[in-house]
N, C-alpha and C positions, 0 to 999 in steps of 0.2 A: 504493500500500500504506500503511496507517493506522500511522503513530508511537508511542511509547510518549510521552504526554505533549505528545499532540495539540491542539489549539485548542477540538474541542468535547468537556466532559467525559463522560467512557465513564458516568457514573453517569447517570440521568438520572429525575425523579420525574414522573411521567405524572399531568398532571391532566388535569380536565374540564371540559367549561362544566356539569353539570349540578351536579359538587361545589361551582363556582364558585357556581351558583346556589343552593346548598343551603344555602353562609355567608350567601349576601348576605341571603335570606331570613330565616334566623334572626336577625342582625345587624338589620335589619330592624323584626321583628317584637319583639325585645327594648326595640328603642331607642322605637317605638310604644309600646307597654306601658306603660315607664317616663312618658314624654311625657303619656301620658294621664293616669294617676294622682297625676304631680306639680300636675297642672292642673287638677282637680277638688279635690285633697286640702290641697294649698299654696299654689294660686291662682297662683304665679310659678316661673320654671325656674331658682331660686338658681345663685351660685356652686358652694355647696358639692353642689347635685344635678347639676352639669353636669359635674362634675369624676367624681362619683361612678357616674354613665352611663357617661361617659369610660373612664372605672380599669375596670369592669363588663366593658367592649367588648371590652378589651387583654386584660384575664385568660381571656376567653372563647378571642380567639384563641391564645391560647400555652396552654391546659388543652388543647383542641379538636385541638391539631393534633396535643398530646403523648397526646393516648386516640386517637388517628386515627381522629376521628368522621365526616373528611370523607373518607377512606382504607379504610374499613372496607368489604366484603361478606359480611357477618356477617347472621345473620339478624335478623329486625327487634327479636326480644327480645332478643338479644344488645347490638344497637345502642343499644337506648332505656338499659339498663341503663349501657350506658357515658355515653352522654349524662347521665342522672340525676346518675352519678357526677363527670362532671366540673362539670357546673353545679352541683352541691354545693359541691365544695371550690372552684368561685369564688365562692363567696359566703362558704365559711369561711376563706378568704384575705382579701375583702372584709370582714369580722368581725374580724380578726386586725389588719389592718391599721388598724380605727378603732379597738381597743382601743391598739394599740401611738404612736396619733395622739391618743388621749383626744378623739375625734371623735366618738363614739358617740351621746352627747345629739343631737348637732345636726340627725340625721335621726329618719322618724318609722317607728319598731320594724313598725306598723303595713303603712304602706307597701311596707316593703322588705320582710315577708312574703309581700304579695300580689304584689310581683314577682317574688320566686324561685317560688312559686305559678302565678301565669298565667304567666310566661316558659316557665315549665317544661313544663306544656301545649302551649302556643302552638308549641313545637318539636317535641314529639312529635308534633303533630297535621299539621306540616309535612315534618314526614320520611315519615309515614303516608303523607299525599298524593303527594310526592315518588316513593317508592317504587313505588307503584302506576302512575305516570304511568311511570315507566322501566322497567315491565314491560312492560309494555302498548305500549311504541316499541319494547322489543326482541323482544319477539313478532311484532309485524306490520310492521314496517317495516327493521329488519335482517338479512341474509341470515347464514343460520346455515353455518360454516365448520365442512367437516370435519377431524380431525386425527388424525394417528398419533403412537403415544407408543412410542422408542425403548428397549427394556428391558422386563423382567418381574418385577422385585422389588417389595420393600413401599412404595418409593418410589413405582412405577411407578402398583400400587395405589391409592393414597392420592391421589396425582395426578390420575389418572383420575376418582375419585368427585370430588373441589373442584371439576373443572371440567364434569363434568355437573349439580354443585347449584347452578351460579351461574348466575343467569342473564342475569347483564349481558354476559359472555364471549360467548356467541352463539357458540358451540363445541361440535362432536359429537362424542366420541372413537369412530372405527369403529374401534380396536383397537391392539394394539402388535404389535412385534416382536421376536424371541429375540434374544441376542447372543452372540458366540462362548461356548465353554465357559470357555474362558480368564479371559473378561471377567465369567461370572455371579455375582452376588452371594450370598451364601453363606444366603440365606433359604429355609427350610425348609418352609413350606407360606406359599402366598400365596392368601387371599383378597379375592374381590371385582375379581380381574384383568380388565380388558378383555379380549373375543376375542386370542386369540393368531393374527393374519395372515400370520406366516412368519417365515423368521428375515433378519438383517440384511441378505446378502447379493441379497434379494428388494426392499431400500426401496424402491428407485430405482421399479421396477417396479408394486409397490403404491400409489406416491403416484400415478402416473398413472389407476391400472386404479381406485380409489377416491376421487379427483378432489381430496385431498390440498390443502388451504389450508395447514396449519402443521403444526412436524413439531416435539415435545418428546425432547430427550436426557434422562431418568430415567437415568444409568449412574453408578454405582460411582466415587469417584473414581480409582480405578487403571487406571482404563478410558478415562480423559479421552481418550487419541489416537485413539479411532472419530472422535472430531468433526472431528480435524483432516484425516483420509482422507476425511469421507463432506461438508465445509463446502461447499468452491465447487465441488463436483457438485450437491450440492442448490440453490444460488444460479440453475443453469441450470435448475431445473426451477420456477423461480418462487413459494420457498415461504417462510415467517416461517418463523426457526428459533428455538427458547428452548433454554437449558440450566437442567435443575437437577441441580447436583450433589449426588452424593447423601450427605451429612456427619451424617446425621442418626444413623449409627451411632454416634458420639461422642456421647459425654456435653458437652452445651453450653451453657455459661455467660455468660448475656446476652450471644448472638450478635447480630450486626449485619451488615449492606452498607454501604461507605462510600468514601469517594475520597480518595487522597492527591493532590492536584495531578495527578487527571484519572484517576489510577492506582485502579482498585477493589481493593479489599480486603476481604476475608472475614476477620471479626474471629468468631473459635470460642470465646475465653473471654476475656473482661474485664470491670474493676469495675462495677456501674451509676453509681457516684458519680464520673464525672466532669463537666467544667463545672457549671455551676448548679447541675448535680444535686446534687453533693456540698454545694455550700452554702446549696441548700434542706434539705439531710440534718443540718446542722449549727446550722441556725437551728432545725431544729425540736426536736432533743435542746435546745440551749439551753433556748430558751424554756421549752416545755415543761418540763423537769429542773428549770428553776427555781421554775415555778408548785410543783411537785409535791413538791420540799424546803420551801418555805413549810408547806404543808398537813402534812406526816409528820414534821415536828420534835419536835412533842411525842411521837408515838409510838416516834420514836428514842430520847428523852430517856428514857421509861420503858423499852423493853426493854432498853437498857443499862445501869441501874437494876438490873432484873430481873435481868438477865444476873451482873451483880457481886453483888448477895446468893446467888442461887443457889449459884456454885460456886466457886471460886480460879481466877486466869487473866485473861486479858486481855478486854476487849468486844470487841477484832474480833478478825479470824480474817484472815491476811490469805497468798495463794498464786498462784506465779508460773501465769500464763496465754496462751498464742499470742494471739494480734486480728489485725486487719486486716493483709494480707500478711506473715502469720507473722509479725512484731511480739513482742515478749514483755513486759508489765507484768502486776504486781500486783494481783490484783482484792481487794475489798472485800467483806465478809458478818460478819453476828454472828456471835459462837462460838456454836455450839450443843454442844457437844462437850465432855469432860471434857480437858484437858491430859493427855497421853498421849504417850509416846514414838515416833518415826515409824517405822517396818516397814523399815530402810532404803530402799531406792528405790520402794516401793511403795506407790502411791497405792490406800486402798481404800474403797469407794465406801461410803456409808452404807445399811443396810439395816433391812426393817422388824423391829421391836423390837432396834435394835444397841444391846446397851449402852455404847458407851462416849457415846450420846448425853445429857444432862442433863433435868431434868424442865423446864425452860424451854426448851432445844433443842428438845425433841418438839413443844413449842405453835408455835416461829417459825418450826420446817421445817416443819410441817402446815398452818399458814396462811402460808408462803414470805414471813415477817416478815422471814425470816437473808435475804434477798436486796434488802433495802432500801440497807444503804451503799451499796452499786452506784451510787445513782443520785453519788457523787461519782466515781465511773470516768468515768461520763458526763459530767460539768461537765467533769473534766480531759480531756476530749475520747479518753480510752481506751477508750470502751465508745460504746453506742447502747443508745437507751428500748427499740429494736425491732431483731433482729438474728439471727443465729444462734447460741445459748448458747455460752460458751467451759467447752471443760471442760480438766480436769488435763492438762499436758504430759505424762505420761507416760501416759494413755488417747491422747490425741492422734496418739502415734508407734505406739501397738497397733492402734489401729482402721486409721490411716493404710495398714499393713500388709496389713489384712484387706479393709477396702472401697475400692474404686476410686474414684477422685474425694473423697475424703473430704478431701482439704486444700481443696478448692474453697472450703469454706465458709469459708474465710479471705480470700475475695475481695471482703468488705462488712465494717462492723464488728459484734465482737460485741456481742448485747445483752442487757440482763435478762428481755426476754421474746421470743418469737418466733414463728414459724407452725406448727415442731413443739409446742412447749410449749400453745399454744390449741387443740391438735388430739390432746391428753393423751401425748405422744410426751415424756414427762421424769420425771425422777428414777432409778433404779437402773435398767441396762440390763440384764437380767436372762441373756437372749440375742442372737446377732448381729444377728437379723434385727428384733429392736428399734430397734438402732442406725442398720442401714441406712435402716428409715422415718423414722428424725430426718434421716439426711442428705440423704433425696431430697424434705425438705420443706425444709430450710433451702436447698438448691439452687434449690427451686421458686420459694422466695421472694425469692430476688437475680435469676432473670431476671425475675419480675414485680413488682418494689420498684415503688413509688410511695407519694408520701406519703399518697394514701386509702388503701393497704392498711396501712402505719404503724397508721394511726388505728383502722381498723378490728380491728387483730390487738390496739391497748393497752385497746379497749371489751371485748372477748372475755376479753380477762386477767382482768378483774373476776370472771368467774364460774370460771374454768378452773385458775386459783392456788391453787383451794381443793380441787380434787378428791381421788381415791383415792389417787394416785400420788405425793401430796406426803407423805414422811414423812425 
């Protein structure tokens, strides 16, 4: 009988020789590439181009592994699209890094175009091929296993379709089966179900009568002990067994699978910004926040200017805010606003044509100028360029009240701009169900943080800062 904390770990990451071969080839076909054009273009393979192949290889593999390019059964446009993306941002790491080295001169702009250029080809054209050849063996050269799937919820559903759209699996689903009443999942109409083969009580019987390779548990998590009744009866009938439990009724906050010393763990909500992560997260508000303060000096310098001939009152405006793991600091914004006495405990939200806003307030909340100090929240490491907006403590604890999960977004840090905010989800929440679409995109955007989405949500800002919603 198997230990808690056994010698081989329970987690276990299933490669392949053909993912194997799919790096070596890109790896490959990169390091060709480069080879070639330094030898035509530079006549010799310098130090600094051996190094910069080198650096090239290593970013490749640590982007690659973290877009799971070699992990993925995604369809092909799905696939190329993440490859684009990670060979992107290794070259604007690669960028990053000869600005921050003053290394830039020393290669040729030219060059390293046309390697991110043919490289970039060169891999889609190899995965193209790749693909096709692994269809074509699992077509005709592997025996296709039938399987029954345990359950008839949306789980069950959903199941069933992934694994007759893949076709590397080389898996039939001839159908599933009912489970007690007790056990059913409280789903109300399910489409796209497998045939329903009978109910539980029938397994044993239908794995034989349909010649059964592998038998999936789709159940409820309240239902876990079917598997412990129906395990080493199924063992004697010679079949793979999977569980997937089914958590997906929970609202999930960059979930994961993971091991503690051998022990798996089902991690249902935690930060993205742990290890590295977090201090790639920090390196890139730095950096960043830095460039970005140089550049908007002067326009701070004048609308504070502005701001003080306008009206009596302070230039900033400055109000307690939650952040990262409910946290409480101060954020930063121009006053737009006339000095006015506060409503006792009540925060109210600015609306359009509010007077007590200023004739200079209406222009820096219309082009979201009043939202520049921020980027010093950011330097003092209390905010992020890219985040989920913080709003007023005391919206915080109403909303928290009304919509479920809504402290989640306090599990990354806040930022001055976000995925709700480039997706016109900001300024006065008029109704609830406003609100809730800010919070199920700032959620959206913590389980899929990455510093190319960063990038891409601060390019978006440019145009989205200026819209209707800003007043």
């Amino acid at each position: 009988m198997n230990r808690i904390g056994s010698s081989r770990s329970v987690l276990q990451r299933r490669g392949s020789f053909s993912n194997a071969l799919q790096a070596m080839l890109d790896g490959v076909a990169v390091l060709g590439i480069a080879y070639v054009l330094i030898e035509r273009q530079i006549g010799v393979l310098s130090a600094h181009y051996t190094a910069l192949v080198v650096l090239l290889l290593a970013i490749m593999g640590l982007l690659y592994d973290r877009f799971a390019i070699y992990r993925s059964n995604a369809s092909f446009t799905r696939k190329a699209l993440r490859l684009i993306q990670a060979w992107s941002l290794a070259f604007a790491l690669l960028l990053l890094l000869g600005f921050l080295t003053k290394q830039t001169d020393v290669f040729s702009r030219r060059l390293i175009a046309q390697l991110y250029v043919l490289g970039l080809l060169a891999q889609l054209l190899l995965h193209m091929v790749m693909r096709a050849l692994q269809k074509s063996f699992v077509r005709h050269a592997v025996e296709t296993d039938n399987v029954i799937i345990v359950g008839t919820g949306q789980l069950a559903a959903y199941l069933g379709q992934r694994i007759t759209h893949n076709p590397w699996l080389a898996e039939r689903v001839v159908g599933c089966v009912t489970l007690p009443e007790a056990a059913q999942s409280a789903d109300s109409e399910v489409r796209g179900l497998p045939p329903v083969l009978g109910a539980l009580g029938e397994l044993l019987t239908l794995i034989d009568q349909h010649e059964i390779r592998t038998v999936y548990f789709a159940i409820p998590l309240h239902a876990s002990s079917i598997i412990e009744d129906l395990y080493f009866k199924l063992l004697d009938h010679h079949v793979t067994i999977h569980w997937v439990p089914d958590i997906f009724a929970l609202r999930l906050i960059n979930h994961s699978v993971r091991e503690i010393a051998g022990v798996p763990v089902l991690t249902l909500s935690e930060t993205p910004l742990t290890g590295t992560r977090r201090i790639v997260k920090a390196l890139e508000d730095t950096i960043l926040a830095s460039f970005i303060l140089l550049g908007i000096a002067p326009v701070l310098l004048a609308v504070a200017i502005a701001i003080k001939l306008d009206s009596p009152g302070p230039v900033f405006f400055r109000q307690a805010r939650l952040g990262w793991n409910g946290e409480s600091f101060r954020i930063w914004k121009f006053r737009s606003m006339y000095v006015h006495p506060v409503e006792g405990d009540v925060v109210r939200q600015a609306t359009r044509g509010d007077p007590r806003v200023t004739r200079v307030g209406a222009f820096i909340r219309r082009t979201s100028l009043d939202e520049l100090p921020q980027i010093f929240n950011v330097l003092r490491g209390e905010m992020s360029l890219v985040g989920p907006r913080p709003h007023a403590v005391q919206h915080d604890y109403e909303y928290s009240q009304r919509i479920q999960q809504y402290f989640a977004r306090h599990n990354i840090k806040p930022g001055i701009t976000g995925l709700a905010q480039v997706r016109g989800y900001r300024g006065e929440t008029r109704d609830l169900d406003q609100m809730v679409h800010r919070v199920q995109s700032d959620i959206e955007y913590i389980n899929n943080w990455s510093l190319w989405l960063d990038l891409s949500i601060l390019v978006r800002t440019m145009a989205a800062f200026t819209g209707k919603n800003a007043y």
